[in-house]
GUFI-887514 format. One record per atom (N, C-alpha, C, CB): residue number from 1; x, y, z; residue in one letter; atom name. Coordinates in Angstrom, 2 decimals. Glycine has a CB too. Example, Ala and Ser with C-alpha at 12.3 -4.5 7.8 and 13.67 -1.06 7.14 Angstrom:
2
+-----+---------+---------+---------+------+------+
! seq !       X !       Y !       Z ! type ! atom !
+-----+---------+---------+---------+------+------+
!   1 !   13.19 !   -5.69 !    7.80 !    a !    N !
!   1 !   12.30 !   -4.50 !    7.80 !    a !   CA !
!   1 !   13.20 !   -3.30 !    7.80 !    a !    C !
!   1 !   11.31 !   -4.47 !    9.05 !    a !   CB !
!   2 !   12.85 !   -2.25 !    7.08 !    s !    N !
!   2 !   13.67 !   -1.06 !    7.14 !    s !   CA !
!   2 !   12.90 !    0.03 !    7.87 !    s !    C !
!   2 !   14.08 !   -0.60 !    5.72 !    s !   CB !
+-----+---------+---------+---------+------+------+
This chain:
107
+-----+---------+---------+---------+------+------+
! seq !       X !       Y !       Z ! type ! atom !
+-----+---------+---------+---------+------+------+
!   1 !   -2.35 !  -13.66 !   11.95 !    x !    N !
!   1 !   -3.76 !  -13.81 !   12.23 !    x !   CA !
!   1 !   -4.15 !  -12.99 !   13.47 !    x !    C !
!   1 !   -4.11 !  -15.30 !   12.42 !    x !   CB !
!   2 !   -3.17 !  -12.83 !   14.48 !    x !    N !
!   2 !   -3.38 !  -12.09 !   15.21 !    x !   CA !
!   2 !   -3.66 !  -11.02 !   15.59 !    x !    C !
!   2 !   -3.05 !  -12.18 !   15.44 !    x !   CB !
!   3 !   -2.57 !   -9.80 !   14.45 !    x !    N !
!   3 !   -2.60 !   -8.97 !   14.24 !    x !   CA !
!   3 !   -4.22 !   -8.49 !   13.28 !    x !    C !
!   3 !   -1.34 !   -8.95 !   13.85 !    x !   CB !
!   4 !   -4.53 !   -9.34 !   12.85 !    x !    N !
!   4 !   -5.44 !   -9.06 !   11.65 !    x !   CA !
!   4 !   -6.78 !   -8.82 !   12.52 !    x !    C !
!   4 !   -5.54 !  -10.43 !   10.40 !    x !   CB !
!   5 !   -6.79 !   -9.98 !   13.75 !    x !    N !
!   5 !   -7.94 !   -9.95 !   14.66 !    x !   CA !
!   5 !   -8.15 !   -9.04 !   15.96 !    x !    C !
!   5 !   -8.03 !  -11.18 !   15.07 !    x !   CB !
!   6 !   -7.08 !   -8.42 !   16.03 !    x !    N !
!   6 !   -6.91 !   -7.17 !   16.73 !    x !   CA !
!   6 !   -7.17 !   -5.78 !   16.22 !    x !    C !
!   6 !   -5.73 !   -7.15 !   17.06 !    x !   CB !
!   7 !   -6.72 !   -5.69 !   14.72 !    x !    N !
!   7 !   -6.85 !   -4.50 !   13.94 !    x !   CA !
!   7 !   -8.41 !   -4.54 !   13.52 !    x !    C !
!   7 !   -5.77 !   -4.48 !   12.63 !    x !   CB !
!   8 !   -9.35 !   -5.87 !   13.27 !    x !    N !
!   8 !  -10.71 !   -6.12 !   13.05 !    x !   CA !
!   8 !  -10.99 !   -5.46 !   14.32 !    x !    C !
!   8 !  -11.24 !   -7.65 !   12.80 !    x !   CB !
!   9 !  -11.04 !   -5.68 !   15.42 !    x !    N !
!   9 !  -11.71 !   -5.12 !   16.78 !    x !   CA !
!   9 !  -11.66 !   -3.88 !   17.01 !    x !    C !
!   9 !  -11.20 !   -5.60 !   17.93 !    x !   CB !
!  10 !  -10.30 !   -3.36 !   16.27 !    x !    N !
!  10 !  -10.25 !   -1.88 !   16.78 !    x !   CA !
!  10 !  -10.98 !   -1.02 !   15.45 !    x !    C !
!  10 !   -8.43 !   -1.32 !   17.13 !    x !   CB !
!  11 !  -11.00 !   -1.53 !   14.67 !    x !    N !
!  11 !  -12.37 !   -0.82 !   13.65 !    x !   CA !
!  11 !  -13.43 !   -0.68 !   13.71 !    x !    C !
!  11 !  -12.68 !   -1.17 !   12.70 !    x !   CB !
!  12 !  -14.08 !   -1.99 !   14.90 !    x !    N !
!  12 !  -15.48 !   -1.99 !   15.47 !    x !   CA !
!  12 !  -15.85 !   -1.38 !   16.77 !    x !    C !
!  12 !  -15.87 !   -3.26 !   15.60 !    x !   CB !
!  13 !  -14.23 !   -0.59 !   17.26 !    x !    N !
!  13 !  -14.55 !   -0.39 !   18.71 !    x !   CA !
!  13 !  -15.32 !    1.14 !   18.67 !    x !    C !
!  13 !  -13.03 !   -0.45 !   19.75 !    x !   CB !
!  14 !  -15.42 !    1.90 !   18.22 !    x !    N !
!  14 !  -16.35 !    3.31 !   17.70 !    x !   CA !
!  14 !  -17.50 !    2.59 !   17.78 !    x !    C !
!  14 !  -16.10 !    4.09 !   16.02 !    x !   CB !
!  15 !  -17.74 !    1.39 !   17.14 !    x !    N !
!  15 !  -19.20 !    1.10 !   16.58 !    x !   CA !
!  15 !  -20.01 !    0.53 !   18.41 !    x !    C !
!  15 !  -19.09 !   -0.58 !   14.92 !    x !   CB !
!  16 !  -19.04 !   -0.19 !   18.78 !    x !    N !
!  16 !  -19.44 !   -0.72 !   19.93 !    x !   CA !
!  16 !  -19.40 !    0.08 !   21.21 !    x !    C !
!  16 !  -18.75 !   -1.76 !   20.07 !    x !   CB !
!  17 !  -18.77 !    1.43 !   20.96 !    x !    N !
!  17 !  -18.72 !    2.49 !   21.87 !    x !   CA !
!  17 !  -19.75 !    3.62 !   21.48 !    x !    C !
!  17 !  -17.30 !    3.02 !   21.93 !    x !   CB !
!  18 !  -20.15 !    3.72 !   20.75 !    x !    N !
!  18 !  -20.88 !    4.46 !   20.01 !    x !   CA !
!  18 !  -21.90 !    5.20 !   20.99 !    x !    C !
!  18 !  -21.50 !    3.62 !   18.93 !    x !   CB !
!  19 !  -22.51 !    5.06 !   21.76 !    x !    N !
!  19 !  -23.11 !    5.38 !   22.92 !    x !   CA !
!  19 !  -22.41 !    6.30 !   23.84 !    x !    C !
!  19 !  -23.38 !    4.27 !   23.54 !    x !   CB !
!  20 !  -21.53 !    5.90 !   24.37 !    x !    N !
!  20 !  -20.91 !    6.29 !   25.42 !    x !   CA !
!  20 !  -19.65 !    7.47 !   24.51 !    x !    C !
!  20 !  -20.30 !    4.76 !   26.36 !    x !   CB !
!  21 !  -19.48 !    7.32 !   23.48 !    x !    N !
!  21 !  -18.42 !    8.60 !   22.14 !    x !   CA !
!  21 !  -19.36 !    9.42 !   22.19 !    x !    C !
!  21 !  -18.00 !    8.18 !   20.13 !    x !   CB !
!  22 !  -20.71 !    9.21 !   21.93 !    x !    N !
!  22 !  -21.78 !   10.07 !   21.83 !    x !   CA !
!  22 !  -22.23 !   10.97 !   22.77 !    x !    C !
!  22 !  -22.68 !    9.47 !   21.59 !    x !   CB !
!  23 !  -22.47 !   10.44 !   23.72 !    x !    N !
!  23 !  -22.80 !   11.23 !   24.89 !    x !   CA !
!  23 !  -21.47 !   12.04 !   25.60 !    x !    C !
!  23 !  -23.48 !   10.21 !   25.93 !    x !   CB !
!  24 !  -20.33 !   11.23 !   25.40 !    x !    N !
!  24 !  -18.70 !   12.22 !   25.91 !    x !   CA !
!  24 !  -18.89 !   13.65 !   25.06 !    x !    C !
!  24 !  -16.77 !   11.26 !   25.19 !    x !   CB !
!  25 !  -18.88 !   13.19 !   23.75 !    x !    N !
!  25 !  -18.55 !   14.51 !   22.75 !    x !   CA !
!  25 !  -19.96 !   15.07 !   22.36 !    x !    C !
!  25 !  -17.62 !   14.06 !   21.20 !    x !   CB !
!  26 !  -20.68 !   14.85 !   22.54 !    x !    N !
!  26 !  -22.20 !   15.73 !   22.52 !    x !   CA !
!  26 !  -22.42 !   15.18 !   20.66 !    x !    C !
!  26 !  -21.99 !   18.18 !   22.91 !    x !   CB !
!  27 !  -22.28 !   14.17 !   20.78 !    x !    N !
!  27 !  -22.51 !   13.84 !   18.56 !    x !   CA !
!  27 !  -23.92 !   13.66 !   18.66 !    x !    C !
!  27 !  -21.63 !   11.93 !   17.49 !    x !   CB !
!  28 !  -23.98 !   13.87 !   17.32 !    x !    N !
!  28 !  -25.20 !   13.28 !   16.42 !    x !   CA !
!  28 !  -24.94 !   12.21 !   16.47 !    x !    C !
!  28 !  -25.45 !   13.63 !   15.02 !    x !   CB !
!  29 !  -26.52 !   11.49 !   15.75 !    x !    N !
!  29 !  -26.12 !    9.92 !   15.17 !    x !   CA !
!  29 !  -25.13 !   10.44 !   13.49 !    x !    C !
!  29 !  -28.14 !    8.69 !   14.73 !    x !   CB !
!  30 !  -25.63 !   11.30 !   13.34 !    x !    N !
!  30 !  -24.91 !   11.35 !   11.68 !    x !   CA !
!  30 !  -23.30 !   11.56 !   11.63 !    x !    C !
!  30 !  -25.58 !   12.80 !   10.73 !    x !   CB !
!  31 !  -23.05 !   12.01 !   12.73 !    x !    N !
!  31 !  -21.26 !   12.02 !   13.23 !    x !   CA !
!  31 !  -20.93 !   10.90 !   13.83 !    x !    C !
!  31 !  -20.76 !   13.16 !   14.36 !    x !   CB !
!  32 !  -21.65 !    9.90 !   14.34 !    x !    N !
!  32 !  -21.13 !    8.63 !   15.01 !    x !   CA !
!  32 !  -21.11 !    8.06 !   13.64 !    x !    C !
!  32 !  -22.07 !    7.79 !   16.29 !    x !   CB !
!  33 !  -22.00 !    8.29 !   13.23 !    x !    N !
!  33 !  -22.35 !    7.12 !   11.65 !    x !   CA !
!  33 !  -21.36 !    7.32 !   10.30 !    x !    C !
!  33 !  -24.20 !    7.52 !   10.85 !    x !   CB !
!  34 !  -20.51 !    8.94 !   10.45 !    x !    N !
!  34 !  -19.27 !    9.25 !    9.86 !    x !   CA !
!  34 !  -18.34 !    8.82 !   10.49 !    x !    C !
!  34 !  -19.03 !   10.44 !    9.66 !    x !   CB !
!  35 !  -18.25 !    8.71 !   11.93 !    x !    N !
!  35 !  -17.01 !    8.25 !   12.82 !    x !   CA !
!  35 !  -16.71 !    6.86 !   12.35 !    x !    C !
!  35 !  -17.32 !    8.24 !   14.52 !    x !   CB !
!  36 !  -17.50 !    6.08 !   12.55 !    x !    N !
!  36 !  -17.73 !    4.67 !   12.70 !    x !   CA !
!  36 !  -17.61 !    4.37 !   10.97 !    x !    C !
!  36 !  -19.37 !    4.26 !   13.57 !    x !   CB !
!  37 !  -17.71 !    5.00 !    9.73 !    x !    N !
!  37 !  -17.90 !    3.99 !    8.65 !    x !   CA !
!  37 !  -17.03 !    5.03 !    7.81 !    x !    C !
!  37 !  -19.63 !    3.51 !    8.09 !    x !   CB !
!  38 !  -17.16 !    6.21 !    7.41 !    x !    N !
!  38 !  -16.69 !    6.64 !    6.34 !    x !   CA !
!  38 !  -15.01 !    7.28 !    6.10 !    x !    C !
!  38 !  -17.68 !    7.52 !    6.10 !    x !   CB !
!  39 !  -15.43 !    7.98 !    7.70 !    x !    N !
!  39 !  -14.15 !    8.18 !    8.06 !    x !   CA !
!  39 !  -13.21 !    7.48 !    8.34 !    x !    C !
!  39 !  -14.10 !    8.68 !    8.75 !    x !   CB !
!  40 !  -13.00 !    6.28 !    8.44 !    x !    N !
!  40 !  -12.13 !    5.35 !    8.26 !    x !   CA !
!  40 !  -11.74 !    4.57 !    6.90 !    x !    C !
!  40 !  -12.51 !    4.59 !    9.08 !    x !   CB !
!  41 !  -13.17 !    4.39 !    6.33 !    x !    N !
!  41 !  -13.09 !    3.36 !    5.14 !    x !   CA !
!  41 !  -12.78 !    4.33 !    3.65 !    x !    C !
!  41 !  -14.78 !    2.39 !    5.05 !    x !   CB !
!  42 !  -12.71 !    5.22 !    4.07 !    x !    N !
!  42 !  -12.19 !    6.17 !    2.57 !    x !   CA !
!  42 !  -10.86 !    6.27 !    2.39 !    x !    C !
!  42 !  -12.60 !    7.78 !    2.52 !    x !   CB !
!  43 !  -10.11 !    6.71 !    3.32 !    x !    N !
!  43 !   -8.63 !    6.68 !    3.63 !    x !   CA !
!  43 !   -8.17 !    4.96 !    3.40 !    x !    C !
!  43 !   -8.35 !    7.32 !    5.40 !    x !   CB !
!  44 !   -8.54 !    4.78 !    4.05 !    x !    N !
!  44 !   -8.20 !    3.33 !    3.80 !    x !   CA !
!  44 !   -8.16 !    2.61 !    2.61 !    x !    C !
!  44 !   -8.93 !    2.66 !    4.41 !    x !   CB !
!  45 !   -9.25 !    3.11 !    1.97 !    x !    N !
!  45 !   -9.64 !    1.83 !    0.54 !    x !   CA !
!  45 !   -9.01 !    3.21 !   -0.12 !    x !    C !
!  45 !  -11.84 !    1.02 !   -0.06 !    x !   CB !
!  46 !   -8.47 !    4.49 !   -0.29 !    x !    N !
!  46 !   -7.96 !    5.48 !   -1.06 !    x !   CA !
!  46 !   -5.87 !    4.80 !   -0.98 !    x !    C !
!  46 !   -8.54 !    7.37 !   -0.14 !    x !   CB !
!  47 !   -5.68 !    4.38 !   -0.34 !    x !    N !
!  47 !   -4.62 !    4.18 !    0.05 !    x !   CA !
!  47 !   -3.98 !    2.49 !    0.25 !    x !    C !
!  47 !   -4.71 !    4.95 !    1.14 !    x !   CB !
!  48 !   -5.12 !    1.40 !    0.16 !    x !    N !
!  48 !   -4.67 !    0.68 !   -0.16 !    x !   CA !
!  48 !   -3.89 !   -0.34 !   -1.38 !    x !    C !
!  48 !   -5.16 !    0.66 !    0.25 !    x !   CB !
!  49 !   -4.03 !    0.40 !   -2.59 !    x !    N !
!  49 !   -3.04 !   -0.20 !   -3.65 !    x !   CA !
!  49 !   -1.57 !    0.54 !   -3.87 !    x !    C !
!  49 !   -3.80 !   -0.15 !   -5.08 !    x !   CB !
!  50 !   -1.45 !    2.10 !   -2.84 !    x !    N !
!  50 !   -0.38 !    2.39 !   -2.96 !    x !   CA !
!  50 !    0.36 !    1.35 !   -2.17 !    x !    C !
!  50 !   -0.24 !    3.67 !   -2.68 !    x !   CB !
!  51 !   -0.34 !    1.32 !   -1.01 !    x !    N !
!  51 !    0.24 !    0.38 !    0.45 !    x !   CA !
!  51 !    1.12 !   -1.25 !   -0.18 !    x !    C !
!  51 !   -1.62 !   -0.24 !    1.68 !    x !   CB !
!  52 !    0.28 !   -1.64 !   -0.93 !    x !    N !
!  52 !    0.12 !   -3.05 !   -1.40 !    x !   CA !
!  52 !    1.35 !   -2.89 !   -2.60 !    x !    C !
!  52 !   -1.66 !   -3.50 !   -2.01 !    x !   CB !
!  53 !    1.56 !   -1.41 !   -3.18 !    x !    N !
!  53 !    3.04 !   -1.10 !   -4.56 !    x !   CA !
!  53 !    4.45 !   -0.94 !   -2.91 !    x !    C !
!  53 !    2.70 !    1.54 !   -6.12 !    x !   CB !
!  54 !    4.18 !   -0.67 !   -1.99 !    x !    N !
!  54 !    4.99 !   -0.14 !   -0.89 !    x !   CA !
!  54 !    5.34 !   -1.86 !   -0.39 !    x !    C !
!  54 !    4.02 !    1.10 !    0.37 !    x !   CB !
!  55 !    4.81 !   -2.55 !   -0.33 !    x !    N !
!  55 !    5.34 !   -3.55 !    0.68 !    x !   CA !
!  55 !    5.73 !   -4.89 !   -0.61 !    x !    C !
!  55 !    3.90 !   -4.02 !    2.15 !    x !   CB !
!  56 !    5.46 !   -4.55 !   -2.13 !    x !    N !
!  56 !    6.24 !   -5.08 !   -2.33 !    x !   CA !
!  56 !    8.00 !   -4.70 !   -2.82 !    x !    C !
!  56 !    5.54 !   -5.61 !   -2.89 !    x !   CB !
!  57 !    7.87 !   -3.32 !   -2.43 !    x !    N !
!  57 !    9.46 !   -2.58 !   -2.38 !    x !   CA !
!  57 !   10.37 !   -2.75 !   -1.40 !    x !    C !
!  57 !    9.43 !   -1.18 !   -2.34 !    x !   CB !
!  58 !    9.11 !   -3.32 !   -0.14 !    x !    N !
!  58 !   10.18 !   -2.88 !    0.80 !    x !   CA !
!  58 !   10.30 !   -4.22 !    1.97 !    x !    C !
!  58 !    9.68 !   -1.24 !    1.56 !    x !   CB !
!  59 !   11.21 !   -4.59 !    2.61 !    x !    N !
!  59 !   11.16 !   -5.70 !    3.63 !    x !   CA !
!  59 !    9.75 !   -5.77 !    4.33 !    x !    C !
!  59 !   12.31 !   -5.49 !    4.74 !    x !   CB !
!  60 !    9.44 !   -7.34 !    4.04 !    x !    N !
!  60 !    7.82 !   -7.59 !    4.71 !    x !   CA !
!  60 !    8.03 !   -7.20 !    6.32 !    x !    C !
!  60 !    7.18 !   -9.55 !    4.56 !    x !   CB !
!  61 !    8.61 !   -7.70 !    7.00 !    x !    N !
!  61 !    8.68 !   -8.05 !    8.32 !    x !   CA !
!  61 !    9.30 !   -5.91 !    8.97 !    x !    C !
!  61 !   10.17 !   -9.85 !    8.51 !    x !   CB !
!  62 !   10.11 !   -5.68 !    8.21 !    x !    N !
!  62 !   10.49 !   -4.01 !    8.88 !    x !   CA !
!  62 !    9.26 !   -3.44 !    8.40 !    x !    C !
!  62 !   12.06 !   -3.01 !    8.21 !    x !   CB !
!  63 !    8.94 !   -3.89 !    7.28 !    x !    N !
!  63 !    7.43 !   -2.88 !    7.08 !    x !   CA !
!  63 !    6.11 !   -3.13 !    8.46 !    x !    C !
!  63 !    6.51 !   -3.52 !    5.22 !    x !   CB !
!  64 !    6.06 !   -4.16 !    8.38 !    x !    N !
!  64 !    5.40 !   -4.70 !    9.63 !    x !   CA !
!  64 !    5.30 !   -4.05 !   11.10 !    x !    C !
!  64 !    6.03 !   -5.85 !    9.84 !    x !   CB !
!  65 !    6.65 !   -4.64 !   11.13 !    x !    N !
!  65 !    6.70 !   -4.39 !   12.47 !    x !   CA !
!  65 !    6.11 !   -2.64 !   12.59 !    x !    C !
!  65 !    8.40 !   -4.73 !   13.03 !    x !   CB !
!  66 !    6.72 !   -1.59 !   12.02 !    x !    N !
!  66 !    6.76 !   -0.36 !   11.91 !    x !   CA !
!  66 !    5.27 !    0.00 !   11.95 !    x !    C !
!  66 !    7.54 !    0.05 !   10.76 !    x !   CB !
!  67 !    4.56 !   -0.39 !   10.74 !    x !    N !
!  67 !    3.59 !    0.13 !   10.68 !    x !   CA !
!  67 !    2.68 !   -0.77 !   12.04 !    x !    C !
!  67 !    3.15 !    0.11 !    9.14 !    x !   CB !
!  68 !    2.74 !   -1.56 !   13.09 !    x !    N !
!  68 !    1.92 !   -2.17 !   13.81 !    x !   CA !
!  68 !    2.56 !   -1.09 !   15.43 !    x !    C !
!  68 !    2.15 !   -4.15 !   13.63 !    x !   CB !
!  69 !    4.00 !   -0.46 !   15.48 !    x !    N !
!  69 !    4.11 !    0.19 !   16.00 !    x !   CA !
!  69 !    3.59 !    1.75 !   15.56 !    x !    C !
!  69 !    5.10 !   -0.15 !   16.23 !    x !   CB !
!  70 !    3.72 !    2.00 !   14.83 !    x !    N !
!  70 !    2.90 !    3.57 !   14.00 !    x !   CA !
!  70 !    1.61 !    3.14 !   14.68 !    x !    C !
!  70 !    2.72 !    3.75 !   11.77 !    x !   CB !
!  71 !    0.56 !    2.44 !   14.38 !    x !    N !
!  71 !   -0.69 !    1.99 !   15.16 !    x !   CA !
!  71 !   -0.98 !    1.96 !   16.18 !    x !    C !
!  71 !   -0.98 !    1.15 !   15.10 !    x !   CB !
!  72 !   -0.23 !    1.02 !   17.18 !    x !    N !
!  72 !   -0.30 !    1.34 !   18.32 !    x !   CA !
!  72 !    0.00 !    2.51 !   18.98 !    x !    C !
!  72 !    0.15 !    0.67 !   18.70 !    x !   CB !
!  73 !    0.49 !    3.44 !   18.92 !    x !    N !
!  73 !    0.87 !    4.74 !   19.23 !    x !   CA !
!  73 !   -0.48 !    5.42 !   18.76 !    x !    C !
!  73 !    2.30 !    5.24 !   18.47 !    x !   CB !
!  74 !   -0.74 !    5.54 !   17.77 !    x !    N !
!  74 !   -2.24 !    6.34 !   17.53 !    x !   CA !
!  74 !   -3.48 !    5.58 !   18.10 !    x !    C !
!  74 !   -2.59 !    6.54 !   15.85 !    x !   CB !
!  75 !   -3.20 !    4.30 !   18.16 !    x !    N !
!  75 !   -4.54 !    3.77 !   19.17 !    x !   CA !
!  75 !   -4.52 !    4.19 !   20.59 !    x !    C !
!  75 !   -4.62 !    2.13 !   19.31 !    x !   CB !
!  76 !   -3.24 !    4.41 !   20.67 !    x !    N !
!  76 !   -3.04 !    5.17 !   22.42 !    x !   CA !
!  76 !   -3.98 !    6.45 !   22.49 !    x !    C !
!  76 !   -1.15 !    5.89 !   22.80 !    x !   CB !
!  77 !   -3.05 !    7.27 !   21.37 !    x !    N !
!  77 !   -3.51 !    8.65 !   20.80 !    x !   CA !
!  77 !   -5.17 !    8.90 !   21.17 !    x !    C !
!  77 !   -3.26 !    8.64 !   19.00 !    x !   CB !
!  78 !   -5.94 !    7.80 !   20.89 !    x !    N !
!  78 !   -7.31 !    7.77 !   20.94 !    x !   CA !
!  78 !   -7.99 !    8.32 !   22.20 !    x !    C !
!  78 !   -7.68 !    6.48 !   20.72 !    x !   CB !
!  79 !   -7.38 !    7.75 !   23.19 !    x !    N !
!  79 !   -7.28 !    7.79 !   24.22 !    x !   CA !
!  79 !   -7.03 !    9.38 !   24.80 !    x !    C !
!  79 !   -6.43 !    6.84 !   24.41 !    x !   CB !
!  80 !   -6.34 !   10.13 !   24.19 !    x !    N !
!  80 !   -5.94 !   11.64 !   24.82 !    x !   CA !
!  80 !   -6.72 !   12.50 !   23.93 !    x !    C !
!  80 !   -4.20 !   12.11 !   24.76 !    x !   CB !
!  81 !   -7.50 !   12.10 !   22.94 !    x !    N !
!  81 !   -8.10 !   13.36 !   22.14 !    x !   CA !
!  81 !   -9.12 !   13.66 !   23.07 !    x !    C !
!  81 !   -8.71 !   13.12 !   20.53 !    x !   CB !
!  82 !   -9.50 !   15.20 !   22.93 !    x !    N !
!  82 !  -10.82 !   16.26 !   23.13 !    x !   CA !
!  82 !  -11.49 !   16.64 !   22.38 !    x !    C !
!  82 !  -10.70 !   17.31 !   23.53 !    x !   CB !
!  83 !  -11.53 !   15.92 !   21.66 !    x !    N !
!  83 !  -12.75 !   17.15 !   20.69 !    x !   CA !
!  83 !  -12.86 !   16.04 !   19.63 !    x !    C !
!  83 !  -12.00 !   19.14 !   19.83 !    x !   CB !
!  84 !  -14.04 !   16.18 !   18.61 !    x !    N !
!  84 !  -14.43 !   15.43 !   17.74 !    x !   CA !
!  84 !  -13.43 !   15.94 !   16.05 !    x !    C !
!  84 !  -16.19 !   15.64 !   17.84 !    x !   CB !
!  85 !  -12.97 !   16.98 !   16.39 !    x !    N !
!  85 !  -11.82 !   16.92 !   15.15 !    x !   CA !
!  85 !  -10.34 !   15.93 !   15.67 !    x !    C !
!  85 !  -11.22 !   18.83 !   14.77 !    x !   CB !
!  86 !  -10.65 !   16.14 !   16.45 !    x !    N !
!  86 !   -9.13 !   15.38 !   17.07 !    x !   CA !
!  86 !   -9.45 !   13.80 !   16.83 !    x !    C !
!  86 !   -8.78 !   15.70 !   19.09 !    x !   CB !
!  87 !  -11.05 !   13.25 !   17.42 !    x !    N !
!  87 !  -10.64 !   11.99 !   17.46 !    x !   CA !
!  87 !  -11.06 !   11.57 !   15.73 !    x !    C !
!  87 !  -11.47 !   11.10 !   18.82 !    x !   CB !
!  88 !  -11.36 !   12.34 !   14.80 !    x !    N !
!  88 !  -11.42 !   12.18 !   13.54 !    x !   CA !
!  88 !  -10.16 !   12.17 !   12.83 !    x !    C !
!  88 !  -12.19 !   13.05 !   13.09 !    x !   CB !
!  89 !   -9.56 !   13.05 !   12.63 !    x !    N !
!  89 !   -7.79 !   12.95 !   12.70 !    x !   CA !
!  89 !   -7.11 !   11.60 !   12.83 !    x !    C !
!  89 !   -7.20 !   13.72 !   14.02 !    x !   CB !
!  90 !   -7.36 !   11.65 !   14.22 !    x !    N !
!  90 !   -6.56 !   10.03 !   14.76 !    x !   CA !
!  90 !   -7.06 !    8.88 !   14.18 !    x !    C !
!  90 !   -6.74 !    9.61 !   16.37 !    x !   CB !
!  91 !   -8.31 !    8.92 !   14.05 !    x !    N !
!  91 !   -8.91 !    7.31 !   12.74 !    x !   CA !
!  91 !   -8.62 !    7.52 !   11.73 !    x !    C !
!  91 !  -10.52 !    6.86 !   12.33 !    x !   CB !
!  92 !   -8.15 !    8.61 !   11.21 !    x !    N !
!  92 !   -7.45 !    8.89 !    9.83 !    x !   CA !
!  92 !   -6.20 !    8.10 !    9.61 !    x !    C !
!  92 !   -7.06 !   10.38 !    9.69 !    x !   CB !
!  93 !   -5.54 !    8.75 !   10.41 !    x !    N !
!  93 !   -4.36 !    8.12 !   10.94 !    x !   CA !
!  93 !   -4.09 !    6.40 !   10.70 !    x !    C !
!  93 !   -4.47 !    8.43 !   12.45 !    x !   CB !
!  94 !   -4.60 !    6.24 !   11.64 !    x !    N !
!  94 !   -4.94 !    4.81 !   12.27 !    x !   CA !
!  94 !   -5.42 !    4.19 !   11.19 !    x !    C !
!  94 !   -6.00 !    4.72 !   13.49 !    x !   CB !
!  95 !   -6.14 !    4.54 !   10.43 !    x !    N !
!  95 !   -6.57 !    3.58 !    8.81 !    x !   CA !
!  95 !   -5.29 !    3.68 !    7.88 !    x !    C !
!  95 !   -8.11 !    4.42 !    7.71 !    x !   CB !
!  96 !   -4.56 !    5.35 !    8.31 !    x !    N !
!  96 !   -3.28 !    4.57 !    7.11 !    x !   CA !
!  96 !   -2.48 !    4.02 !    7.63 !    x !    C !
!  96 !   -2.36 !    5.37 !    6.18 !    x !   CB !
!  97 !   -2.19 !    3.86 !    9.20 !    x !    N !
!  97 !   -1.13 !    3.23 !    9.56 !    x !   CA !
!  97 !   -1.54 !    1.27 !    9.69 !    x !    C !
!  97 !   -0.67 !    4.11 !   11.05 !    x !   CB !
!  98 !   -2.69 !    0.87 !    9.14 !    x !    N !
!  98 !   -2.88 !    0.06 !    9.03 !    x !   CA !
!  98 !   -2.93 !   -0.71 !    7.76 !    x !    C !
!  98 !   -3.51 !    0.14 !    9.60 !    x !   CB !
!  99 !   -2.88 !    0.07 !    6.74 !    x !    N !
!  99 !   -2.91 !   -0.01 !    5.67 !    x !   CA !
!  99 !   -1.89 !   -0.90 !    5.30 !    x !    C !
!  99 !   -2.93 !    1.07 !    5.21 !    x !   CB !
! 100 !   -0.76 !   -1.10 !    5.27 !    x !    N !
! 100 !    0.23 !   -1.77 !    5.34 !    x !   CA !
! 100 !    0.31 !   -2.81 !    5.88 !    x !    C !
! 100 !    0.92 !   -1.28 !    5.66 !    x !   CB !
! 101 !   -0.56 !   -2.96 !    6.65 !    x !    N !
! 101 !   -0.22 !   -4.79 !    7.49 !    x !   CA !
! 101 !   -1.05 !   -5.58 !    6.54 !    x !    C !
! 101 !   -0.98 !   -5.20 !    9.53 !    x !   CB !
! 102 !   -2.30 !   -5.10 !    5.75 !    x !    N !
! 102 !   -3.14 !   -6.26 !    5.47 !    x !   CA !
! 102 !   -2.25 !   -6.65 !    4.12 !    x !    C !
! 102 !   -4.95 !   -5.92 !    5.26 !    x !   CB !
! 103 !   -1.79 !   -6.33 !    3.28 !    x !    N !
! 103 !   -0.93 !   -6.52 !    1.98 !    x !   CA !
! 103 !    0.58 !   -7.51 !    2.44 !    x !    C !
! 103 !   -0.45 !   -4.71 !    1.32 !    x !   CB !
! 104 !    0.77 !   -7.31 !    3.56 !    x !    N !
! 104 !    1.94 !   -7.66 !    4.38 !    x !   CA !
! 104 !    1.53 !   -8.95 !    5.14 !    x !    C !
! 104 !    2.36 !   -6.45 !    5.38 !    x !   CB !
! 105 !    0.16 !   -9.18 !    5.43 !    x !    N !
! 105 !   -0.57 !  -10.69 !    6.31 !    x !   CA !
! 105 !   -0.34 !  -11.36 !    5.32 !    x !    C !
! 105 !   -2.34 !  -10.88 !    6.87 !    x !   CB !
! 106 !   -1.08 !  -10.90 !    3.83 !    x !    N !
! 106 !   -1.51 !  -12.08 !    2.62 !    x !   CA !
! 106 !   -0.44 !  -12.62 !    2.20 !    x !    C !
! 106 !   -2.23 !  -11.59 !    1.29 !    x !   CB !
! 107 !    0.68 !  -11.92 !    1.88 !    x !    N !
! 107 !    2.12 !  -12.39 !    1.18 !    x !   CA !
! 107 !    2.83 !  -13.36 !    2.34 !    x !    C !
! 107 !    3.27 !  -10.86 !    0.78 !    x !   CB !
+-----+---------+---------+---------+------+------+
């Protein structure tokens, strides 16, 4: 539950930064409004029934752990990008390396 309510926050944190992403990287609203919704949720919902054939192949708990460390490392990542391809990249990222925990909470 924990994990689930941490990975919820960090999907909303673009949305709740959105101001201050905007004015750093010089965006549009129409690039915050790709940052914040599409660019995350395509990768994600493109990749979640492979995720969900993957964790029932493979140990719940090593899949876990891995993919919550894969995450944290690119949520760091967030943190060192320059440029608006970079921090697009890294939510790429970060949606598949999350992909794996929610199939892995339910079971």
């Amino acid at each position: 539950m924990l994990v689930f309510g941490i990975q919820y926050l960090d999907r909303q944190i673009v949305i709740f930064l959105s101001q201050s992403i905007k004015r750093d990287f010089g965006l549009s609203d129409t690039q915050i409004g790709l940052l914040a919704g599409i660019i995350f949720s395509v990768p994600f919902s493109a990749m979640l029934i492979p995720a969900g054939w993957l964790v029932d192949r493979i140990n719940r708990r090593s899949l876990l752990a891995l993919a919550l460390a894969v995450w944290s490392c690119l949520t760091a990542c967030t943190g060192l990008v320059r440029s608006l391809h970079e921090l697009l990249l890294v939510r790429v990222l970060i949606a598949a390396a999350e992909l794996p925990t929610h199939p892995t909470q339910h079971s």
